[in-house]
C-alpha positions in Angstrom: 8.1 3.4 -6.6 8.4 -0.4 -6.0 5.8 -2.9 -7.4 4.7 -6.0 -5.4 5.1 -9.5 -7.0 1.3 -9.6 -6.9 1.2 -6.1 -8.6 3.3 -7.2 -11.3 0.9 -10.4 -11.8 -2.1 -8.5 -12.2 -0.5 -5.7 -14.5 1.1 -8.2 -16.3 -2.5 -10.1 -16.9 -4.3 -6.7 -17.5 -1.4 -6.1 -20.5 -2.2 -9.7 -22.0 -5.9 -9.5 -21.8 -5.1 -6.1 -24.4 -7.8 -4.0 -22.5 -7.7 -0.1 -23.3 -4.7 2.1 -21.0 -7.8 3.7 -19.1 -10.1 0.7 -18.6 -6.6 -1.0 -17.2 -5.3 2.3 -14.8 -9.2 2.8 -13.1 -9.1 -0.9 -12.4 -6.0 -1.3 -10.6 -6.8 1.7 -8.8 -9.8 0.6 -7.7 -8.7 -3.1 -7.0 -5.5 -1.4 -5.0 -8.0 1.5 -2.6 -10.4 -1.7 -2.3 -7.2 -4.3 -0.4 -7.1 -3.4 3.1 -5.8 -6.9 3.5 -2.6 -7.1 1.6 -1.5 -2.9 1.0 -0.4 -0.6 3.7 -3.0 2.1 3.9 -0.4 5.0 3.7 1.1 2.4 0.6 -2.7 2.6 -0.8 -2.9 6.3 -0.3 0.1 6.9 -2.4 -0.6 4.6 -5.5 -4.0 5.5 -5.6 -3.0 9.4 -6.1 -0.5 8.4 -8.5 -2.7 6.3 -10.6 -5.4 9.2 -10.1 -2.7 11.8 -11.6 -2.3 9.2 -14.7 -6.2 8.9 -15.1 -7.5 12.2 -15.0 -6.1 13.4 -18.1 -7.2 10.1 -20.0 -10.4 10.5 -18.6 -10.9 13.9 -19.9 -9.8 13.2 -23.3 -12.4 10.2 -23.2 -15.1 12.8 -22.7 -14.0 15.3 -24.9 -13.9 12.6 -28.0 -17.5 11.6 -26.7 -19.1 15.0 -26.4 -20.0 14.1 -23.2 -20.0 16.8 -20.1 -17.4 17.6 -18.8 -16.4 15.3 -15.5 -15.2 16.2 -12.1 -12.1 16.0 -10.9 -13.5 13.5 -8.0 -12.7 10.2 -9.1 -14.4 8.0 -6.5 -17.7 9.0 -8.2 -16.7 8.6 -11.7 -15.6 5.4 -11.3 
């Protein structure tokens, strides 16, 4: 999958401000299924489910190490 310049950027800036993997994944998600402006809705679509793939398991280890219950698969409410 090919990464925008502007992509890069804000990975690159997420990296440096050393924030934890999770933290880092749910944001660009969200910042990336929030930009109708400059990402292609069937380009959102697809990032978005493959950053989802990469969260879900990180989220369910986060809540396992916190005792907390057990979330749902539905991300858009989690986050």
């Amino acid at each position: 999958m090919d990464i925008t310049s502007q992509e890069e950027n804000m990975i690159k800036a997420l990296r440096e401000a050393a924030l934890p993997p999770l933290f880092v994944l749910i944001r660009i998600r969200n910042d990336i299924s929030n930009d109708t402006v400059n990402v292609e809705e069937s380009r959102r679509d697809d990032v978005v489910k493959t950053l989802e793939k990469f969260i879900a398991p990180l989220w369910e280890d986060y809540h396992k190490g916190t005792n907390s219950p057990k979330p749902k698969n539905d991300l858009n409410k989690l986050i």
